[in-house]
C-alpha positions, 0 to 999 in steps of 0.5 A: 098814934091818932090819924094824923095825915102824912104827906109821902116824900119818896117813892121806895121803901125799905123791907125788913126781914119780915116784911111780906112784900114792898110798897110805894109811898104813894100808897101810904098817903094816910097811915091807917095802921102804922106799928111806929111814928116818930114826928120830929119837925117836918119828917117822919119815920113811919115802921110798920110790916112794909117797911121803914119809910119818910113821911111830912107830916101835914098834922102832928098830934103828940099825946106822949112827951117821951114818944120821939125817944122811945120811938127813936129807939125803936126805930134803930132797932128795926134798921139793926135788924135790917142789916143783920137778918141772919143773926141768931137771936138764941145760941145753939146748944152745943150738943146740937145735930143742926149746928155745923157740920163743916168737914163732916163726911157721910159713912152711910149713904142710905142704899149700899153697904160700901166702907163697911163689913159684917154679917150681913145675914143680921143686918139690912138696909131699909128707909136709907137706914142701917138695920140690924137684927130682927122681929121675927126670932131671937138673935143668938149672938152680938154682931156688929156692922164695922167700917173699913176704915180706922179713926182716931181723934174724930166726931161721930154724929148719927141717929138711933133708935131700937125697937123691941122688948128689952133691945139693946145696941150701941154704937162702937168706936176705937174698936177692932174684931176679935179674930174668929168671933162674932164679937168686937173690943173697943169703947161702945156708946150703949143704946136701950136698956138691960133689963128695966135700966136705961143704959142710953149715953153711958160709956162701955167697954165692950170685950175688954174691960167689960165694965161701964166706964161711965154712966149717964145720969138715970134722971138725965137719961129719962128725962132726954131719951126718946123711946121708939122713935130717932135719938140723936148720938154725937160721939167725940174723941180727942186724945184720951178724952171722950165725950158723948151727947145725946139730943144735944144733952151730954151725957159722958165726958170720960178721960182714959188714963191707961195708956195702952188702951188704943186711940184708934180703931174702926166704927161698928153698930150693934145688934145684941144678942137676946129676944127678937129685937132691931137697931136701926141707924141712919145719917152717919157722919164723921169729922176727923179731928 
């Protein structure tokens, strides 16, 4: 823009949403380092880190005939920005844990097992987090952690990881305990792996139909899962539809057409049985639907 001189004719100025800190026209008698100036008879409109601000000029130099319109529209851009700092530039993805959680109500609060049920020789509480199995020997059965309450048309978020050769989990739902076992029956979101497969975001049902009643992509599941460290699990269920998602990637969308299949039932998490391995969950939340 050259060094043209601008003579200030107000004291305020306008912050946009990235500038650091406001400051007087009074400072600004020479624009040293302005990002925009439109010249345009006797005003000008100065945008820079400061701010947006009117000046008169006391010298104009134009080395660009189109510069007051690709300026204008700069400027109208900035002051849209002004208005709206809170719009988001990119849509969140609809798999997202950081989207909304209205209506969403903790099941876990990090440091009691108050609304759940289960054996708890095989489940701790460590870090604000729902641990089940161990490190230091095999785990002889499957057992599961169960809430006392029943859902049915809902949206369960949580995070998961596992830890250990071989670990397998998951996370049940519309499930109910099977009277003098250690065992549950109900629609399981698998988590880890069965033998070298990934089984992460496939649908199971578990004690009943015993079958995978869909399966994650195995590209899709490499390409998503997080070995060892939290994977996000989001779980909906609506009518006979379900869908699971896994860090925001959906993985299953299933609809039941055996109408006996029951569509209600309570949350569990699982430790398999097998070698010495742990499932760890934290950040349980629900939203009935």
């Amino acid at each position: 823009m050259g060094s043209s001189r601008l003579e200030p004719t107000c004291r305020s100025s306008i912050a946009l949403p990235f500038a650091g800190q406001r400051q007087s026209l009074q400072d600004w008698g020479n624009a040293k380092h302005p990002a925009l100036a439109q010249m345009a008879g006797r005003v000008a409109i100065l945008v820079d880190r400061w701010g947006v601000r009117l000046f008169r000029p006391l010298a104009v130099r134009e080395k660009c005939p189109f510069l007051h319109l690709v300026v204008a529209m700069k400027v109208l851009l900035s002051i849209v920005c002004c208005l709206f700092p809170l719009a988001p530039l990119v849509a969140e993805d609809a798999g997202s844990t950081s989207g909304d959680e209205a209506g969403f109500v903790s099941l876990f609060d990090g440091k009691s097992t108050s609304g759940w049920e289960g054996p708890m020789e095989w489940f701790r509480i460590e870090n604000k987090s729902l641990v089940g199995g161990t490190l230091d020997k095999g785990i002889p059965h499957n057992y599961f952690l169960c809430t006392t309450e029943t859902y049915g048309d809902f949206e369960l978020r949580l995070e998961v990881k596992v830890v250990g050769d071989n670990a397998n989990a998951g996370v049940q739902f519309r499930t109910k305990r099977i009277e003098g076992s250690s065992e549950v029956e109900g629609y399981q979101a698998d988590v880890g792996g069965v033998g070298k497969r990934l089984v992460w975001g496939s649908l199971y049902d578990e004690s009943r139909r015993r079958k995978f009643m869909a399966e994650a992509d195995a590209k899709t599941i490499e390409a998503t899962v997080k070995p060892n460290d939290w994977n996000d699990y989001r779980i909906r269920c609506v009518g006979p539809k379900i869908e699971l998602f896994l860090n925001g990637v959906q993985t299953v969308s299933f609809l039941e057409e055996d109408d006996t299949i029951a569509k209600t039932g309570v949350i569990a998490l699982q430790i398999h049985s097998g070698p010495p391995t742990e499932a760890w969950y934290r950040n349980i939340r629900i939203k009935p639907l």
